[in-house]
DRENTIMI-943936 format. One line per field, with one value per residue (C-alpha): residue number from 1; residue in three letters; chain; x, y, z. Coordinates in steps of 0.02 Angstrom, whole numbers, plus 50000, padded with zeros to 5 digits. Each point is the difference from the previous one (the first is absolute). Last residue first. Layout:
pos = [NUM;...]
code = [ALA;...]
unit = [A;...]
x = [X;...]
y = [Y;...]
z = [Z;...]
***
This chain:
pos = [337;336;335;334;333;332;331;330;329;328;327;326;325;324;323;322;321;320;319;318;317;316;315;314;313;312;311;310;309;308;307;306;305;304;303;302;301;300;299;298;297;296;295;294;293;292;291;290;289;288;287;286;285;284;283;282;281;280;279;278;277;276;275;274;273;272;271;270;269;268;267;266;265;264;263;262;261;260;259;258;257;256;255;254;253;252;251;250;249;248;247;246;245;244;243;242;241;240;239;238;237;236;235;234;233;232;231;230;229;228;227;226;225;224;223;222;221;220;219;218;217;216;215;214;213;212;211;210;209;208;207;206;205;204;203;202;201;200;199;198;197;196;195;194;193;192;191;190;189;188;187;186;185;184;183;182;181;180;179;178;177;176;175;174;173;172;171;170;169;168;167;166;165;164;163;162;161;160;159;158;157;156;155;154;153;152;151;150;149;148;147;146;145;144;143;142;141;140;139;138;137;136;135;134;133;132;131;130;129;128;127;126;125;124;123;122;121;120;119;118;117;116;115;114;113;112;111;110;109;108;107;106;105;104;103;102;101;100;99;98;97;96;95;94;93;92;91;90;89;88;87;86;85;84;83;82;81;80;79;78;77;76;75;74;73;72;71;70;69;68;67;66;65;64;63;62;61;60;59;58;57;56;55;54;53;52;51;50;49;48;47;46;45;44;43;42;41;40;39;38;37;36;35;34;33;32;31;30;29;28;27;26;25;24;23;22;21;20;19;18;17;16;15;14;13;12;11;10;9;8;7;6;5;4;3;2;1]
code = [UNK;UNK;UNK;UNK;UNK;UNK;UNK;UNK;UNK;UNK;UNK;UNK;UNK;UNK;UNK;UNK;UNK;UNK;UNK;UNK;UNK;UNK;UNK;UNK;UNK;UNK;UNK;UNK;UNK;UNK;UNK;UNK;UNK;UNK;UNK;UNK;UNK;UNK;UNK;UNK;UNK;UNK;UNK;UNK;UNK;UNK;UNK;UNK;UNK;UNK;UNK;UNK;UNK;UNK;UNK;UNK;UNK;UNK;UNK;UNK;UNK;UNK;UNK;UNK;UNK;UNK;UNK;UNK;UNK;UNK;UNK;UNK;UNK;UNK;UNK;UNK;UNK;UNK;UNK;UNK;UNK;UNK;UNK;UNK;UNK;UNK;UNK;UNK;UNK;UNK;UNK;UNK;UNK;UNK;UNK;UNK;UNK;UNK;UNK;UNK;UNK;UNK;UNK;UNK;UNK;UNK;UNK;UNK;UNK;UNK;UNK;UNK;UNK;UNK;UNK;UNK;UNK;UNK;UNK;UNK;UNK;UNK;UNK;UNK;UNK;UNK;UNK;UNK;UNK;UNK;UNK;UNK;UNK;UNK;UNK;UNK;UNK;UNK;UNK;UNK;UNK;UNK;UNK;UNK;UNK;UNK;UNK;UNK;UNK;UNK;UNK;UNK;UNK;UNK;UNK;UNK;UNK;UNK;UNK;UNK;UNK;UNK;UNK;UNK;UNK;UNK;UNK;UNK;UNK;UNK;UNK;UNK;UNK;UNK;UNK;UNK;UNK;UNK;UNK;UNK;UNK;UNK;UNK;UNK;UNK;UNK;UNK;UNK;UNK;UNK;UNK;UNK;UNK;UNK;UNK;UNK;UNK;UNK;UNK;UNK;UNK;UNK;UNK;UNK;UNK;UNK;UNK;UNK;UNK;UNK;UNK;UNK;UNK;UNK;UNK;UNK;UNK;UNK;UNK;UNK;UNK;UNK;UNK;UNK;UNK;UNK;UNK;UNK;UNK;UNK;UNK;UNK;UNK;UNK;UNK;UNK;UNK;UNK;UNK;UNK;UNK;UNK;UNK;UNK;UNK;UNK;UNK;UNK;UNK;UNK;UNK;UNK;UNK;UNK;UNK;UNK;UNK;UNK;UNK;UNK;UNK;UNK;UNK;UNK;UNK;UNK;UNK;UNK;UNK;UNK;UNK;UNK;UNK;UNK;UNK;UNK;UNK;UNK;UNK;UNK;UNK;UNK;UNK;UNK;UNK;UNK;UNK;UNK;UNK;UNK;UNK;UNK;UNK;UNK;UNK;UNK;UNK;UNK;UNK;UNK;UNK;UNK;UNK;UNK;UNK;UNK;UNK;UNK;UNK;UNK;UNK;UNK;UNK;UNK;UNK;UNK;UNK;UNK;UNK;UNK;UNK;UNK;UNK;UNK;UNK;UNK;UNK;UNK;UNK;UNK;UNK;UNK;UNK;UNK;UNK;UNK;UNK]
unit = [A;A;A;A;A;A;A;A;A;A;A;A;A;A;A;A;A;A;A;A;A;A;A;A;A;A;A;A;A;A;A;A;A;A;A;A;A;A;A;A;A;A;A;A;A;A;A;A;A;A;A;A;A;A;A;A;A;A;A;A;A;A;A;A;A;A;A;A;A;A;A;A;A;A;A;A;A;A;A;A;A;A;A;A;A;A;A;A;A;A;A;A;A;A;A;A;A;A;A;A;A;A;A;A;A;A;A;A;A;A;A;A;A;A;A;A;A;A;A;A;A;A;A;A;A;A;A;A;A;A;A;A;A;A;A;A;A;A;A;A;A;A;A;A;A;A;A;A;A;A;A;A;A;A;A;A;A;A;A;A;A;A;A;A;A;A;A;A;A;A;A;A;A;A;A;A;A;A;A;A;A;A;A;A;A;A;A;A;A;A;A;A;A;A;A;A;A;A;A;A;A;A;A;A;A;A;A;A;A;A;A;A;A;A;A;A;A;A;A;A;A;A;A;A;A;A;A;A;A;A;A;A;A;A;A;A;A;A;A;A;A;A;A;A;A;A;A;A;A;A;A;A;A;A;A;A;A;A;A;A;A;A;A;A;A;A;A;A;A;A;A;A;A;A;A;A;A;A;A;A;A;A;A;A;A;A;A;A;A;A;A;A;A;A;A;A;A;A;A;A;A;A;A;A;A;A;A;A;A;A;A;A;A;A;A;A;A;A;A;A;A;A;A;A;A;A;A;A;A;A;A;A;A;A;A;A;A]
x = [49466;50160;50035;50125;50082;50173;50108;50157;50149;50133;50164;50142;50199;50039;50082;50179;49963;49828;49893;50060;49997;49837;49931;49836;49847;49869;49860;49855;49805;49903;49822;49923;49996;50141;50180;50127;50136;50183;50140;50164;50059;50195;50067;50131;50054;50126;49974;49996;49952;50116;49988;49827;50061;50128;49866;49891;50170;50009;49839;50028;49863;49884;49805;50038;50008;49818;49950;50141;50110;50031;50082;49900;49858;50063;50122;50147;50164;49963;50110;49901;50047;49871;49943;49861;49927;49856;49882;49863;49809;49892;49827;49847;50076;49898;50048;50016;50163;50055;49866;50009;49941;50017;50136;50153;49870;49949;50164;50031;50048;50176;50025;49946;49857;50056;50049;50139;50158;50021;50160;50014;50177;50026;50062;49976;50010;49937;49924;49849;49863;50042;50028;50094;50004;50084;49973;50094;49936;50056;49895;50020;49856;49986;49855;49899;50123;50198;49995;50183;50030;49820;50012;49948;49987;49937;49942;49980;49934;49981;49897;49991;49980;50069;49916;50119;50103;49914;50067;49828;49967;50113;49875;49952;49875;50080;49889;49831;49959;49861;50086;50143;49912;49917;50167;50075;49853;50000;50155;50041;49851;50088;49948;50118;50161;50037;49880;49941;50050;50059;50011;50068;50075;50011;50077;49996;50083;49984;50013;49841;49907;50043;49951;49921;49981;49924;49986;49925;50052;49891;50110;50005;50156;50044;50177;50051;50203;50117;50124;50153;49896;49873;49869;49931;49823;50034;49930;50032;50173;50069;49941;49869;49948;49834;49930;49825;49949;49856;50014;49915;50041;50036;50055;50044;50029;50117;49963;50057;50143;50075;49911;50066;49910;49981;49811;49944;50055;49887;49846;49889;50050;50013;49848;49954;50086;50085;49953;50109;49936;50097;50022;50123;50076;50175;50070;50169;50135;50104;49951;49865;50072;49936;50103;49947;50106;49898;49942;49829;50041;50087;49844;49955;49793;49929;49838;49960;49892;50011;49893;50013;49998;50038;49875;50094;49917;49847;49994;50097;49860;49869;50076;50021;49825;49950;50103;49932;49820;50028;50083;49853;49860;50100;50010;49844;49915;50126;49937;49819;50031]
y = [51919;49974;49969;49926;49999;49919;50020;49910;49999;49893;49983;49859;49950;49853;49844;49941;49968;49980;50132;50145;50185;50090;50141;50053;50120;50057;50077;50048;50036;50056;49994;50074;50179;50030;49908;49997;49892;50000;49909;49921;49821;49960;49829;49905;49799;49916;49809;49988;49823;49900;49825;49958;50029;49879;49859;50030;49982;49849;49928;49842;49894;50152;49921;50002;50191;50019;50077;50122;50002;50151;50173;50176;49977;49917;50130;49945;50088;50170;50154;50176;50147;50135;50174;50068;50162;50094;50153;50095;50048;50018;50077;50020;50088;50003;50140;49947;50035;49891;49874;49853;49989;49821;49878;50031;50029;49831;49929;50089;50176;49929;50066;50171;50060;50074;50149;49939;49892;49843;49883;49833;49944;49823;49823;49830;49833;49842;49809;50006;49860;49854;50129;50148;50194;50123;50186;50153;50193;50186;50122;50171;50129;50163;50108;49971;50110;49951;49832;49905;49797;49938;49807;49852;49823;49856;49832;49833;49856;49868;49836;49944;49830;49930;49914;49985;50135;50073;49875;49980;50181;50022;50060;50165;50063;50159;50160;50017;50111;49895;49849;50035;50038;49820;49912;50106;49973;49797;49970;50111;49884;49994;49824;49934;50058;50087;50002;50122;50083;50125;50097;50174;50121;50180;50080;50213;50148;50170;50019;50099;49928;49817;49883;49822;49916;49849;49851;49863;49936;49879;49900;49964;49955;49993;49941;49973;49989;50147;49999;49854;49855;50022;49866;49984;50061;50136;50165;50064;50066;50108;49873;50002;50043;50027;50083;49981;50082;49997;50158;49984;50140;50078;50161;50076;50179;49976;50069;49856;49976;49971;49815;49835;49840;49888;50045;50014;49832;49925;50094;50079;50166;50129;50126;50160;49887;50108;49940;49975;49880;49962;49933;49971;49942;49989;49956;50003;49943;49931;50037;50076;50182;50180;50102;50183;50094;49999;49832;49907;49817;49959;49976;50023;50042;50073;49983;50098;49995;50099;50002;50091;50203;50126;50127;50111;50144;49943;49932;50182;50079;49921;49990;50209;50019;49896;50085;50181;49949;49919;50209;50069;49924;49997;50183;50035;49899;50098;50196;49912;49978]
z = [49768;49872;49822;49923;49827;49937;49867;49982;49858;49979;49924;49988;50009;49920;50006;50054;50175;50041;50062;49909;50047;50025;49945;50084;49934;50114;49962;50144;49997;50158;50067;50126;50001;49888;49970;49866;50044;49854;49961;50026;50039;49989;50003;50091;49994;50087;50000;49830;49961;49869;50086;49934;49819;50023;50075;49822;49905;50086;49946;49891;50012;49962;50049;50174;50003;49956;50133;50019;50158;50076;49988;49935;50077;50177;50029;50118;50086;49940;50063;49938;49978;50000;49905;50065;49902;50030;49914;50108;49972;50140;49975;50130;50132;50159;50137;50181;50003;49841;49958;49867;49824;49903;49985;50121;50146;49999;50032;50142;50081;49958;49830;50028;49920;49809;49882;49918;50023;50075;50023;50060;50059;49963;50062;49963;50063;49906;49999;49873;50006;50109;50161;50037;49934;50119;49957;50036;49998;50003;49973;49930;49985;49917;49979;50176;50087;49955;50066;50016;50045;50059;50061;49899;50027;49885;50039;49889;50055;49845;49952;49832;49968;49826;49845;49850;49911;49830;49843;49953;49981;49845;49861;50048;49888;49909;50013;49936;50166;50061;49946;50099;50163;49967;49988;50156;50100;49957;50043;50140;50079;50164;49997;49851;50127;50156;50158;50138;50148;50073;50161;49985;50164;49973;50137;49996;50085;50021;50195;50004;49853;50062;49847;50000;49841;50022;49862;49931;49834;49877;49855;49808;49935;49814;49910;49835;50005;49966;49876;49958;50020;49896;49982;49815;49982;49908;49964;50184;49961;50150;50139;50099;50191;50076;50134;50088;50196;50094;50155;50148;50130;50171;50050;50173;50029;50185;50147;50101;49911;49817;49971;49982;49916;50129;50085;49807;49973;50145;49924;50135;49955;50124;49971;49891;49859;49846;49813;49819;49881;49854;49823;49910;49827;49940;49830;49888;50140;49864;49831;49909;49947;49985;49908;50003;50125;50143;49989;50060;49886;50140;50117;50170;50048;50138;50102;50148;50138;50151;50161;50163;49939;50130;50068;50104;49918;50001;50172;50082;49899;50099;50158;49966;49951;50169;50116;49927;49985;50183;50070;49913;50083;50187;49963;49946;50146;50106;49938;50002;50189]
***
């Protein structure tokens, strides 16, 4: 009898230790935040600029649902499967736009115009780790013009620095809704283990903000979690066979072309347009979009324990005929629990 009371003793200390470490080490995370920042003056080779697309700001919320969500967008946005790792966020969003001389307040027809948005996204990304594939549907939406504050941030950043006030901020375009849906799928081309990855991916832009297609392959190189395992997994230590690794570190490049039919921050109406009684050239310069546009973004993702740091620098070709072609950098931080 004390032989089977030992047994029975032994055999839950061994269920339980092994629930218990089957817990831990299947522990994922379920919330991300992260805040990045764009901005041409981050350059790889030295010149920062403060033209074109010469700001970005972001901040997100990242979280998984342990039931079906009640929201009636949520039920439409399309997911990988039954089993798929579902991710939804929050993100708030500002960019601005300006032209290559900022020290005037003359309007400039023949460069880029002022332009600032400020907008909220939702958004699921839903990957299939088995099948390795992903949809990553958008919903935007938000407003161009004096409200997006660009204005004010950009003035205020500039005084902080002592650099150049910009002076041409009444000629930004005028007042405009923003409302976009823009989804993205991807499907695993080549693994070689965990070191090499490449994806391949297309993405349909389409509302009053951006109307575009584009297509990619994504490529990952390092020491990393596999791509489709989930979102969360790309930004802070993940589990290979039941064993937790703490550091990822891999490089990536996506280079994509891109067909654009409409961009609301680089074409529009300015506010003060009325006040020009003779504004053809301003109706040329609308007519010189680029409708085929491609640009190459490389860098780096550092992750450990729970929070990660990436750089990313982009080159992109010009957005209006005739212009020029422009540089970027990003870094971003996030941290997840």
């Amino acid at each position: 009898m004390k032989q089977f009371l030992l047994y029975i003793f032994l055999s839950i200390f061994w269920v339980k230790n092994n629930i218990s470490y089957a817990q831990s080490a299947g522990k994922v995370n379920t919330h991300l935040v992260r805040i990045y920042e764009d901005n041409d003056f981050l350059n790889i080779r030295g010149n920062g600029t403060d033209n074109s697309y010469t700001n970005g700001t972001r901040l997100d919320f990242f979280f998984t649902k342990k039931k079906r969500s009640r929201f009636f967008f949520d039920r439409l946005m399309p997911k990988t499967g039954d089993s798929s790792i579902n991710v939804f966020g929050w993100s708030l969003t500002q960019l601005m736009v300006t032209p290559n001389d900022i020290s005037t307040t003359q309007y400039q027809p023949n460069d880029y115009p002022y332009a600032g948005a400020l907008f909220i996204t939702h958004s699921l990304y839903s990957y299939n780790a088995a099948r390795k594939y992903s949809f990553q549907t958008q919903l935007v939406a938000g407003i161009r013009g004096p409200a997006s504050f660009a204005r004010e941030l950009q003035t205020l950043f500039h005084s902080v620095i002592h650099n150049d006030k910009p002076m041409g901020w009444d000629n930004q375009l005028k007042t405009y809704p923003l409302l976009n849906i823009n989804f993205t799928a991807e499907k695993q081309l080549l693994a070689i283990g965990n070191f090499i990855e490449v994806i391949g991916g297309a993405q349909v832009d389409a509302g009053t903000f951006l109307d575009a297609f584009s297509f990619y392959p994504l490529i990952r190189i390092g020491r990393m979690a596999p791509y489709f395992n989930g979102y969360f997994s790309q930004y802070g230590s993940y589990y290979k066979k039941g064993r937790k690794i703490k550091t990822q570190f891999y490089l990536v490049a996506r280079p994509a072309s891109t067909f654009v039919l409409h961009n609301a921050l680089v074409h529009g109406q300015r506010r003060n347009e009325n006040e020009n009684p003779d504004n053809s050239t301003e109706k040329t310069s609308m007519r010189r979009i680029r409708h085929r546009i491609t640009d190459i973004q490389f860098g780096t993702v550092v992750a450990h324990g729970n929070f990660s740091f990436s750089y990313l620098q982009t080159h992109s070709t010009e957005y209006n005929k005739g212009l020029y072609h422009h540089n970027w950098g990003n870094f971003s931080l996030s941290y997840t629990w």
